[in-house]
C-alpha positions in Angstrom: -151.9 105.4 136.1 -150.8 108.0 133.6 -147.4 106.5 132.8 -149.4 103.1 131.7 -151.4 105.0 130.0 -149.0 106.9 128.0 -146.9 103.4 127.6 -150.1 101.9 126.1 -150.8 104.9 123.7 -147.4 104.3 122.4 -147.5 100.9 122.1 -150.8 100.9 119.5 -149.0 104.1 117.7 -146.3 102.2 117.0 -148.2 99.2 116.2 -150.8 101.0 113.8 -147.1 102.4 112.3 -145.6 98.9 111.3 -149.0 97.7 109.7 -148.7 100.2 106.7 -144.9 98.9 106.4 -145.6 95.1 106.2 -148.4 95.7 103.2 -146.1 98.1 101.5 -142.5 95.5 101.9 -145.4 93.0 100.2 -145.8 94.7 96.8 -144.9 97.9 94.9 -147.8 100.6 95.4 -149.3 103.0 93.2 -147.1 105.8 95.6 -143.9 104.2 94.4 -144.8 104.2 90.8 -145.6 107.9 90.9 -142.6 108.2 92.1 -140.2 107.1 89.9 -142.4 108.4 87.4 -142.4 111.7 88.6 -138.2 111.1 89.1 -137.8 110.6 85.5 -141.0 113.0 84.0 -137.9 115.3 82.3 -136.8 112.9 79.4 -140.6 111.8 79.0 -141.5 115.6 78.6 -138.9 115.7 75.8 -140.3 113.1 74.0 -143.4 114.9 74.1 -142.3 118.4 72.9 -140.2 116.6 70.0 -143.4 114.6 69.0 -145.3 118.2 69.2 -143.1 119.5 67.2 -143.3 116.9 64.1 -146.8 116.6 65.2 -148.4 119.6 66.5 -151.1 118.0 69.1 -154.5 119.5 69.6 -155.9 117.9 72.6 -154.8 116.4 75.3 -153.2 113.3 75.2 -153.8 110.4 77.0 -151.7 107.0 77.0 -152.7 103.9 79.2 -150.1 101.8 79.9 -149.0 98.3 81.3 -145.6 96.8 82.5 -144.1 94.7 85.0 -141.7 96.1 87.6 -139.2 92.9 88.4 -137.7 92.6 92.0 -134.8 93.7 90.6 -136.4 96.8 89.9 -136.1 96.5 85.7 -139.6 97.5 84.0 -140.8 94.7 81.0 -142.9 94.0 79.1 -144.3 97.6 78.2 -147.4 98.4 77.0 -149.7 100.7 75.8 -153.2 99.7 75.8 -154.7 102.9 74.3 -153.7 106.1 73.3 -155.6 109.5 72.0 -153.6 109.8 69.3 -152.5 106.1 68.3 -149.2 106.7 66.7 -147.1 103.7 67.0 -143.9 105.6 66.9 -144.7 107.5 69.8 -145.8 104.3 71.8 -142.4 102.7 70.5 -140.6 105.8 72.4 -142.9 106.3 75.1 -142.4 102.2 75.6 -138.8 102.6 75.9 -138.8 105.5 78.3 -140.7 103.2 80.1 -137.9 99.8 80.2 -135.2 102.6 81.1 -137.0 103.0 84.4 -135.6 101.8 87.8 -137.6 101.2 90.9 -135.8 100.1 93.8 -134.5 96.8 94.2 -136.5 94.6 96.8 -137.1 91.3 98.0 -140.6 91.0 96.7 -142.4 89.2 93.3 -142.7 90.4 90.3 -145.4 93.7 90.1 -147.8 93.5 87.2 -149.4 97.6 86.7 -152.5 97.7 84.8 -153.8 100.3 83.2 -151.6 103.3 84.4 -152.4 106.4 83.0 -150.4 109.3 81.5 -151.5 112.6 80.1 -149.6 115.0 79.1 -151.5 118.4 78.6 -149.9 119.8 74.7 -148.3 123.6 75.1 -150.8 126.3 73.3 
């Protein structure tokens, strides 16, 4: 009886396991995006101290942004749909840091992410 019963346990462990596998294969989650994001934070940070530098920030500042992560893994169709400080030659750099990302190519449509948010905290 115990060898059917450790067989069984098994059997739903490794079920319950490939669940979270077939949603994930289905669409690019928010654990992915942080991760490529946190991959490629260094030239981001750079664009942040340069912008500090020409324009020393006060407060925090806080972008939200949109794009579109195609299967191929290329980012389009960046966005920023608000910003603390609303200077559009920082969004123009920030916009391009974001269509040099790459995600992982995969078989899967087209991700749309909405309102993604960045803040970067200024150096005092």
């Amino acid at each position: 009886m115990k060898p059917l019963l450790a067989l069984l346990f098994a059997l739903v462990l490794s079920w319950s396991a490939a669940v979270p596998a077939v949603e994930k294969a289905a669409t690019r989650g928010p654990e992915e995006v942080q991760a490529v994001f946190d991959r490629n934070r260094a030239p981001l940070q750079r664009i942040f101290m340069k912008y500090q530098q020409r324009m020393p920030l006060e407060q925090v500042l806080r972008l939200e942004l949109r794009f579109t992560v195609a299967s191929d893994g290329r980012v389009s169709e960046p966005v920023v749909l608000s910003s603390t400080y609303g200077d559009r030659e920082l969004e123009g750099l920030v916009q391009d840091w974001l269509r040099s990302l790459r995600f992982e190519a995969r078989d899967i449509p087209a991700t749309i992410v909405d309102r993604y948010p960045l803040v970067y905290h200024p150096a005092r």
